[in-house]
VEXVO-92418 format. One record per residue: residue in three letters; chain; x, y, z of N, C-alpha, C, O in turn. Coordinates in Angstrom, 3 decimals, padded with zeros to 6 digits, always signed. Layout:
<recs>
REC   aa  ch        nx        ny        nz       cax       cay       caz        cx        cy        cz        ox        oy        oz
REC  Ala   A         X         Y         Z         X         Y         Z         X         Y         Z         X         Y         Z
...
</recs>
This chain:
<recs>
REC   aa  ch        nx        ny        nz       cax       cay       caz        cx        cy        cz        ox        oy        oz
REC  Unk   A  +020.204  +022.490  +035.233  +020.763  +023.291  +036.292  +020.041  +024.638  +036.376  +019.839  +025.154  +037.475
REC  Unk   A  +019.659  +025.200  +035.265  +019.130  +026.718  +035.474  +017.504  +026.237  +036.187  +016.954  +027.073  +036.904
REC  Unk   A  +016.821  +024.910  +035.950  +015.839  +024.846  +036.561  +015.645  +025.068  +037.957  +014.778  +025.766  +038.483
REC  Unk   A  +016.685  +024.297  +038.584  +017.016  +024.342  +039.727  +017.237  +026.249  +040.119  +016.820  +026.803  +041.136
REC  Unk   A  +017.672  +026.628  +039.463  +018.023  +028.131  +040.179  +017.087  +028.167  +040.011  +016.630  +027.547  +040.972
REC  Unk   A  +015.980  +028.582  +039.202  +014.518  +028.869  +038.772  +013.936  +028.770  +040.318  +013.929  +029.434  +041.354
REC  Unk   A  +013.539  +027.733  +039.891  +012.718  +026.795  +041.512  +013.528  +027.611  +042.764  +012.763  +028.182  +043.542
REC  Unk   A  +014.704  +027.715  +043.002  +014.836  +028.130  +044.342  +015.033  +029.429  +044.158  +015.624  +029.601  +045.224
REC  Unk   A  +015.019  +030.656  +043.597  +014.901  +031.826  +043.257  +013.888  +032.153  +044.161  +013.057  +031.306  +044.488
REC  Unk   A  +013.862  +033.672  +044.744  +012.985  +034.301  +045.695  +012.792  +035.739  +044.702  +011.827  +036.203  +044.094
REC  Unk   A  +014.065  +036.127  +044.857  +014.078  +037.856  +044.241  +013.760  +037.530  +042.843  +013.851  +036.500  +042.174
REC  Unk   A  +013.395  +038.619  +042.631  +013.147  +039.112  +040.918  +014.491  +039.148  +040.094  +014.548  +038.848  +038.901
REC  Unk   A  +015.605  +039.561  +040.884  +016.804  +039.912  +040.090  +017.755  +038.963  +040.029  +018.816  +039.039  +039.409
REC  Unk   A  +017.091  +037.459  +041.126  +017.866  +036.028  +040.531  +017.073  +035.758  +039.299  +017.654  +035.675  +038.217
REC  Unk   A  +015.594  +035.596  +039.409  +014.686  +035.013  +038.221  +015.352  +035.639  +036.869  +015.484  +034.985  +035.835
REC  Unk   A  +015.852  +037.338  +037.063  +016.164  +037.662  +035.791  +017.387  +037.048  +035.154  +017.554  +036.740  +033.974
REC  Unk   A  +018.034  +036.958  +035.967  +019.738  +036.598  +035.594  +019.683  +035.109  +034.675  +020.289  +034.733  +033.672
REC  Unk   A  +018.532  +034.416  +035.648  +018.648  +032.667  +034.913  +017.567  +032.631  +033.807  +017.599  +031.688  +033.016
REC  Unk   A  +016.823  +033.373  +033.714  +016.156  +033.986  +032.287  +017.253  +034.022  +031.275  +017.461  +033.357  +030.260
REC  Unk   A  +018.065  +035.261  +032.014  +018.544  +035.471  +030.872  +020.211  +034.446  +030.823  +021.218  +035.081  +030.510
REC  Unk   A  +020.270  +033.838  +030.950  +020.637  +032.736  +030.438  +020.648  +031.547  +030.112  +021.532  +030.756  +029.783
REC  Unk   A  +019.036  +031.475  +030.301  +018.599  +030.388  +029.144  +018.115  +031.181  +028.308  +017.189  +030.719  +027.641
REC  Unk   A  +018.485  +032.449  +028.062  +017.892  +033.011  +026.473  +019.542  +032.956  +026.009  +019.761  +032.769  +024.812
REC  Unk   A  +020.312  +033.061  +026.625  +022.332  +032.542  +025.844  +022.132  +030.918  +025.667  +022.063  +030.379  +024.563
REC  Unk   A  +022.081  +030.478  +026.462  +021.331  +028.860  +025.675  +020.983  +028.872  +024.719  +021.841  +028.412  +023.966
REC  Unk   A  +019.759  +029.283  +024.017  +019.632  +029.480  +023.119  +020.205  +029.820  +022.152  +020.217  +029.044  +021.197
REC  Unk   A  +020.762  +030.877  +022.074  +021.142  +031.647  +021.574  +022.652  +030.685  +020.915  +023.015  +030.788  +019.743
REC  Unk   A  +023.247  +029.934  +021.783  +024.358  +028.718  +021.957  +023.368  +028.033  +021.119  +023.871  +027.080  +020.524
REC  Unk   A  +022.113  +028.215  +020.881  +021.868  +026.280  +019.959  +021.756  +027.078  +018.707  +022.204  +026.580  +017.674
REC  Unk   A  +021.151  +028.389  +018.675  +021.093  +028.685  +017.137  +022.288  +028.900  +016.750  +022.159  +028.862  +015.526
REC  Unk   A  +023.850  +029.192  +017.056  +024.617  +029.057  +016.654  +025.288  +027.835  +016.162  +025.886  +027.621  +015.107
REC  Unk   A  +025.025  +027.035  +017.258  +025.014  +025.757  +016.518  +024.422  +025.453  +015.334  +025.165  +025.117  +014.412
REC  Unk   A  +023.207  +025.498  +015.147  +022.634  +025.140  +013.914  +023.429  +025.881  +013.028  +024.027  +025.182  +012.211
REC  Unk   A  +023.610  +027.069  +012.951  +024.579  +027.241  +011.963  +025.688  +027.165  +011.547  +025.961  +027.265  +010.351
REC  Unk   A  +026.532  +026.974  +012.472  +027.663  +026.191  +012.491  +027.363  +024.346  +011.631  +027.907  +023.865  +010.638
REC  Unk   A  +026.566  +023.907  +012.324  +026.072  +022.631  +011.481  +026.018  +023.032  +010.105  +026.834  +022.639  +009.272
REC  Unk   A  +024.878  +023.964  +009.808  +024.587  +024.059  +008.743  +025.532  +024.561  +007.685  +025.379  +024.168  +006.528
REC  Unk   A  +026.495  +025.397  +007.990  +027.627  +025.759  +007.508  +028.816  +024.519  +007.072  +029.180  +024.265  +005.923
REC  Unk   A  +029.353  +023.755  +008.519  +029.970  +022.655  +007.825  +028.894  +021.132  +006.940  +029.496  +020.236  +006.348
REC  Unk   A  +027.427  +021.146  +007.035  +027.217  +020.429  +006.310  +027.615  +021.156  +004.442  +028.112  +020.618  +003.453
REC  Unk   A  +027.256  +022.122  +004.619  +027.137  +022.798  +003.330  +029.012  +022.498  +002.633  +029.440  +021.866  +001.667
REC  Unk   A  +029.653  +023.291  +003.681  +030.915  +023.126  +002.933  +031.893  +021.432  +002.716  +032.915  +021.342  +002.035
REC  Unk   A  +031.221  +020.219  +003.508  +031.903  +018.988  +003.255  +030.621  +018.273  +002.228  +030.883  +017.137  +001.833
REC  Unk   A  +029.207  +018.896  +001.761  +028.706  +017.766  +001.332  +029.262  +017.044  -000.179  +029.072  +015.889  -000.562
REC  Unk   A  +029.859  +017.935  -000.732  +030.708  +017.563  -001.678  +031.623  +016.382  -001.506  +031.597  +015.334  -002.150
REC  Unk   A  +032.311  +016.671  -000.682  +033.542  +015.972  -000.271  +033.136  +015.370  +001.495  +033.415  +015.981  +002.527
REC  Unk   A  +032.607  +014.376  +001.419  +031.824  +013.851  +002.959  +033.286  +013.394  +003.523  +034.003  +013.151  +002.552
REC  Unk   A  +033.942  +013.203  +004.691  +034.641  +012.385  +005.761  +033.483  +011.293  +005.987  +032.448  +011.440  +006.638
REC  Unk   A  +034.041  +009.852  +005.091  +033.396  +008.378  +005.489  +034.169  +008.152  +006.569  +035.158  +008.817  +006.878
REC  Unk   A  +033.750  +007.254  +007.129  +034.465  +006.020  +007.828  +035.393  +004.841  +006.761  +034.864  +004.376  +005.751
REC  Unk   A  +036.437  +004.575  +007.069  +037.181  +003.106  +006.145  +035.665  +001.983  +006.323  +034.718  +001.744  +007.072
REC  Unk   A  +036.271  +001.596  +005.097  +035.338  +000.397  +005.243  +033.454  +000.758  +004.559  +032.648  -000.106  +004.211
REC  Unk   A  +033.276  +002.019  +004.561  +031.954  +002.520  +004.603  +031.695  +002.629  +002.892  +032.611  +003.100  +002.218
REC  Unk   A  +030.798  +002.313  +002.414  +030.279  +002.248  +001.268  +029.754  +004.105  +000.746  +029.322  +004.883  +001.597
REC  Unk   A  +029.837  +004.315  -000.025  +029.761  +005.593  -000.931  +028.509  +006.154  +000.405  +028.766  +006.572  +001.534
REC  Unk   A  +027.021  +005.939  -000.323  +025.954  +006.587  +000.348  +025.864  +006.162  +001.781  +025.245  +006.843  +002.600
REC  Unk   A  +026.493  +005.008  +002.107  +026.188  +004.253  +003.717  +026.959  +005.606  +004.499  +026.504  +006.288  +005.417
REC  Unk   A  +028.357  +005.739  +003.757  +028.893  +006.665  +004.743  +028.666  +008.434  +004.566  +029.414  +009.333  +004.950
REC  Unk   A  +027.597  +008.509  +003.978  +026.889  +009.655  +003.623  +025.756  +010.026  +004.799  +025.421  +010.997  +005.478
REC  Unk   A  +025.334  +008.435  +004.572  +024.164  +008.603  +005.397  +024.565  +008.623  +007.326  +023.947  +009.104  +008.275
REC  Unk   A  +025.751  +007.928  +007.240  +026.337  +008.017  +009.084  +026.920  +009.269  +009.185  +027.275  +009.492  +010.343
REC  Unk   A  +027.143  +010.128  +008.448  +027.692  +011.312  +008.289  +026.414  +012.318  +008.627  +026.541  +013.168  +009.509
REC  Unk   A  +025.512  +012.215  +008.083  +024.590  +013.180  +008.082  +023.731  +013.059  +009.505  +023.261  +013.879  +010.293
REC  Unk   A  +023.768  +011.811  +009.431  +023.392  +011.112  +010.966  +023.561  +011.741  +012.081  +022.688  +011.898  +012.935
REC  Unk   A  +025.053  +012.261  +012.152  +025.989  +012.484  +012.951  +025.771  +014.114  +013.715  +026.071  +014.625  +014.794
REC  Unk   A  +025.030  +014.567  +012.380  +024.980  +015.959  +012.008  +023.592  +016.239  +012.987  +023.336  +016.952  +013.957
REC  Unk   A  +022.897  +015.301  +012.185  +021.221  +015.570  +013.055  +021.129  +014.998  +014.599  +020.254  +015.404  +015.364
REC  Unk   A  +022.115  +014.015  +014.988  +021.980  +013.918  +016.626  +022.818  +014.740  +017.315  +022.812  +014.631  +018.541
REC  Unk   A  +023.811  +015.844  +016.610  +024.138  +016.757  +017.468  +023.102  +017.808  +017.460  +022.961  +018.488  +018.476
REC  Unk   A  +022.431  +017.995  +016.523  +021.225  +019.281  +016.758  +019.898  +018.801  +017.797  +019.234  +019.529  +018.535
REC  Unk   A  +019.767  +017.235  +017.558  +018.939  +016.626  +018.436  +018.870  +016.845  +019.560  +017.957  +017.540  +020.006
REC  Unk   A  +019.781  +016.332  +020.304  +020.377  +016.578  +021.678  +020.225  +017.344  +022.354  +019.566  +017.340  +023.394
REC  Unk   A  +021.067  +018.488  +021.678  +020.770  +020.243  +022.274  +019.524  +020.857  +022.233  +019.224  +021.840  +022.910
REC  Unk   A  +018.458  +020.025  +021.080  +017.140  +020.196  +021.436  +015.989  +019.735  +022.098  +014.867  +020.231  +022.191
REC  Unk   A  +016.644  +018.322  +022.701  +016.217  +017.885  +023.744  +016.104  +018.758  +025.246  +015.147  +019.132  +025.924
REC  Unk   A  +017.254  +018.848  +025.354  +018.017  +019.650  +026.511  +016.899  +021.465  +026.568  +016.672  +022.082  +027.609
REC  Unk   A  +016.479  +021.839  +025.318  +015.857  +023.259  +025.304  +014.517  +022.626  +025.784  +013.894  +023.150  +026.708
REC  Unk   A  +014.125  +021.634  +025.233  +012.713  +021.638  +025.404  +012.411  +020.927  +026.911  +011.236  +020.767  +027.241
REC  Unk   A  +013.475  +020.517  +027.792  +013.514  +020.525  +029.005  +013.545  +021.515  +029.594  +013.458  +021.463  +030.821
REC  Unk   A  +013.665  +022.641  +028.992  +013.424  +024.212  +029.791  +012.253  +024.474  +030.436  +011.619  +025.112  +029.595
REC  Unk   A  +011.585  +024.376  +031.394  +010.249  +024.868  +030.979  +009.972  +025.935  +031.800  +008.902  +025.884  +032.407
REC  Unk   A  +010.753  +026.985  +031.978  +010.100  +028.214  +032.670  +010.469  +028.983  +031.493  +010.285  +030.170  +031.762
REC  Unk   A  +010.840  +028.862  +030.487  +011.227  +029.280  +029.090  +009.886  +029.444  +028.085  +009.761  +028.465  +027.349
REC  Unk   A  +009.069  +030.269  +027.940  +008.079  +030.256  +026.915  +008.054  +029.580  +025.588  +009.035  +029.831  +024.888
REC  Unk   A  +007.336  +028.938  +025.179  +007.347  +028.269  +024.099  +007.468  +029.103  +023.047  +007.566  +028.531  +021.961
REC  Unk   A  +007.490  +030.170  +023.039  +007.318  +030.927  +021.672  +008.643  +031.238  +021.233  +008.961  +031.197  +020.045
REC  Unk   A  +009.719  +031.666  +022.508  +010.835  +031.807  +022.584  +011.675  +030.525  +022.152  +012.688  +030.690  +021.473
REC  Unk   A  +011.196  +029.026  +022.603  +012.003  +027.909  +022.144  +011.575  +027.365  +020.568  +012.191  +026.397  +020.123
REC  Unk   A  +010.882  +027.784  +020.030  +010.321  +028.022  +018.312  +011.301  +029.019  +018.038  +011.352  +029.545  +016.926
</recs>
């Protein structure tokens, strides 16, 4: 959606506005990551399996779980592209 404003933007002071919120996008995924990184840290002790799920099996769908929510949202950034690459690093 912010592409779209991008693309039909004329003035300087729309371009800035949708700049600057795909720099809060961002800003929304690095919180995420830490939020991830925070509840991986505090359940890896104590994982939430699934019934039925074997010790490491449900370790491993757990962690799984963890890396396609960071995936996703980094899919979605690197579809940015009026966004500088240096900024999405």
């Amino acid at each position: 959606m912010l592409e779209a404003f991008d693309q039909l933007s004329k003035r300087e002071t729309i371009k800035t506005v949708v700049r600057k919120k795909a720099l809060y996008v961002m800003i929304l995924f690095v919180q995420e990551l830490d939020a991830t990184k925070q509840e991986f840290d505090n359940m890896k002790r104590v994982i939430p399996m699934p019934i039925g799920h074997g010790k490491y099996s449900g370790q491993c769908i757990w962690v799984r779980s963890l890396v396609h929510r960071i995936e996703k949202m980094k899919e979605w950034i690197d579809k940015i592209v009026f966004v500088d690459d240096s900024i999405k690093r």
